[in-house]
C-alpha positions in Angstrom: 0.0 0.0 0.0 3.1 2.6 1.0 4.4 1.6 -2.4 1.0 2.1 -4.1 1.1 5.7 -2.6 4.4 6.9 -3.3 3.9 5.7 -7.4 0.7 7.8 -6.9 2.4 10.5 -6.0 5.4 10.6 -8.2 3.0 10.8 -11.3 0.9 13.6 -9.4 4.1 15.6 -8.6 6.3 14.6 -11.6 3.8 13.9 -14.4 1.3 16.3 -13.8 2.9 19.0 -11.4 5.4 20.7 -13.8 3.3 20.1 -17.5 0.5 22.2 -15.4 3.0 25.3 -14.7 4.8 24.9 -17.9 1.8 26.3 -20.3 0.4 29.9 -18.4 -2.9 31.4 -19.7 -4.1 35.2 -19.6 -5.4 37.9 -21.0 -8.4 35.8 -21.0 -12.0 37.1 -22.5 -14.8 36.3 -24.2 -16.7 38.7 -26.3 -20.4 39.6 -25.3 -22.9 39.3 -28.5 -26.6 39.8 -28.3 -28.3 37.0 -26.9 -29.9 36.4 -30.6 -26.7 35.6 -31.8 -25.9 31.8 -31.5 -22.1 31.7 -31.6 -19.6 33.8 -30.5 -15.8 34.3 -29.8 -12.9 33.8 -27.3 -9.4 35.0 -27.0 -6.4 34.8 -24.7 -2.6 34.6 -24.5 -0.8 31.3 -24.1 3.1 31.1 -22.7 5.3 27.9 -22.7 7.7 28.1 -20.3 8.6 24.9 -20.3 11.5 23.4 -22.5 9.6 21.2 -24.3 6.7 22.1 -27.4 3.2 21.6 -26.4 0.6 20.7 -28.4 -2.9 22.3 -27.5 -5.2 19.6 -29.1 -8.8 22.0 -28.3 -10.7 23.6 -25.9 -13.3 23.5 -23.4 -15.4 26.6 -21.5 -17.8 27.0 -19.0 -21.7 27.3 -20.1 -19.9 26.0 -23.8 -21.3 22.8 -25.9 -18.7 23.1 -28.5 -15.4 24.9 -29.2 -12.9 24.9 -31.9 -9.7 26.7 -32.7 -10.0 28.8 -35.5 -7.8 31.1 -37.4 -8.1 34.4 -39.7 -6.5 33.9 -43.5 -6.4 36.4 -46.3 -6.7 34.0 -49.6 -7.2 36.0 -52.7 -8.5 39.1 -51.1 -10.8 37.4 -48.6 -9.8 37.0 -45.3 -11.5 33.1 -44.3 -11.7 31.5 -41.0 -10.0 27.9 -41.1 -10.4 25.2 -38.1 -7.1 24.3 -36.6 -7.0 20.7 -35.1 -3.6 21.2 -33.6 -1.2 24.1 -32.5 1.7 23.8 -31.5 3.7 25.9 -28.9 7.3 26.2 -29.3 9.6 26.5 -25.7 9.5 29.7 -24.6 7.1 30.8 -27.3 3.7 32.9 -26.2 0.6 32.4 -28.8 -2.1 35.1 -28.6 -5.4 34.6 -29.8 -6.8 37.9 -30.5 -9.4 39.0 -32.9 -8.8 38.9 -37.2 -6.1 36.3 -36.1 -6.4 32.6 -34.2 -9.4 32.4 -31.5 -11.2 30.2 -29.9 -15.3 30.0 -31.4 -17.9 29.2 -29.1 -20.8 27.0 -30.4 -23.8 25.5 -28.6 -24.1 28.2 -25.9 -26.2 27.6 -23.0 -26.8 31.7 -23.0 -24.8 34.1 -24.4 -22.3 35.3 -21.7 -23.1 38.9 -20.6 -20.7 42.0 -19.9 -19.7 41.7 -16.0 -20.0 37.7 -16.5 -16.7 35.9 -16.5 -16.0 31.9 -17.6 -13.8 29.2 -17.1 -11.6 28.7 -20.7 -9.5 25.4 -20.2 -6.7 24.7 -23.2 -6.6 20.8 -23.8 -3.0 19.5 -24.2 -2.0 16.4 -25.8 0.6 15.7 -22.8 -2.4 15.3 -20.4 -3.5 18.3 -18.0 -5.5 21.3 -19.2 -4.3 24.5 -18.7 -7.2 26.8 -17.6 -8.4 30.8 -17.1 -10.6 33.0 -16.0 -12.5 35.3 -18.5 -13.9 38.2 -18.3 -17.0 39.0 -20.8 -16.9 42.2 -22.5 -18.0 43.8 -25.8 -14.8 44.6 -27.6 -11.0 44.2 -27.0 -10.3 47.7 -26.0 -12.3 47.5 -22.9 -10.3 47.3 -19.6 -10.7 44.3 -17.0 -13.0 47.2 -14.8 -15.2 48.7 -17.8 -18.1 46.0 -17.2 -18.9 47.6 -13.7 -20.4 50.2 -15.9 -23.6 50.3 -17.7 -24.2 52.3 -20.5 
């Protein structure tokens, strides 16, 4: 049993202990649509400070059916949106998902999240643990962190 418990905990320190500090989320929102609207979108900043790449295989957030990773392309004059299976995170790289580039789309909502809401937004990784965030829900990207205490 003493043997049973120390394995234990050398894969809960070792295994999943360092992958969980290695990848850092922030930045974190989610955009607030009208509550006609049936998807919208969410963005964030992702640093690996590990010394190994990570690959972020999707995403899950709170209140969320469905999530996929998207990203903004210009092909022939249009800019498209194209689903991303996979992205890779170099060491000591930091990915932001902001909008007109990569970002997370939220399908399946149970309501739209509102200004002065904030949800969970967890990054799947193919080495095991997720790495997760608060987010803040606000109209636009310029807001600050405090602007949904107002109401306009």
């Amino acid at each position: 049993m003493v043997l049973l418990f120390r394995f234990l905990l050398f894969i809960l320190v070792f295994v999943t202990g360092p992958a969980l500090a290695e990848v850092q989320l922030s930045s974190a929102w989610i955009r607030a649509l009208p509550p006609t609207q049936p998807v919208t979108a969410a963005y964030l900043k992702v640093m690996n400070h590990g010394e190994q790449a990570v690959t972020i295989t999707g995403a899950r957030v709170e209140g969320v059916g469905r999530v996929e990773m998207h990203t903004s392309r210009e092909v022939e004059g249009l800019v498209r949106m194209e689903q991303l299976s996979t992205l890779m995170l170099a060491p000591g790289q930091t990915l932001s998902f902001a909008p007109g580039g990569t970002h997370l789309m939220l399908f399946d909502l149970v309501t739209m999240p509102q200004p002065g809401d904030s949800r969970e937004v967890c990054l799947q990784l193919a080495s095991g643990p997720e790495a997760c965030a608060r987010a803040d829900v606000r109209k636009s990207a310029g807001e600050s962190q405090h602007d949904h205490h107002q109401h306009h």
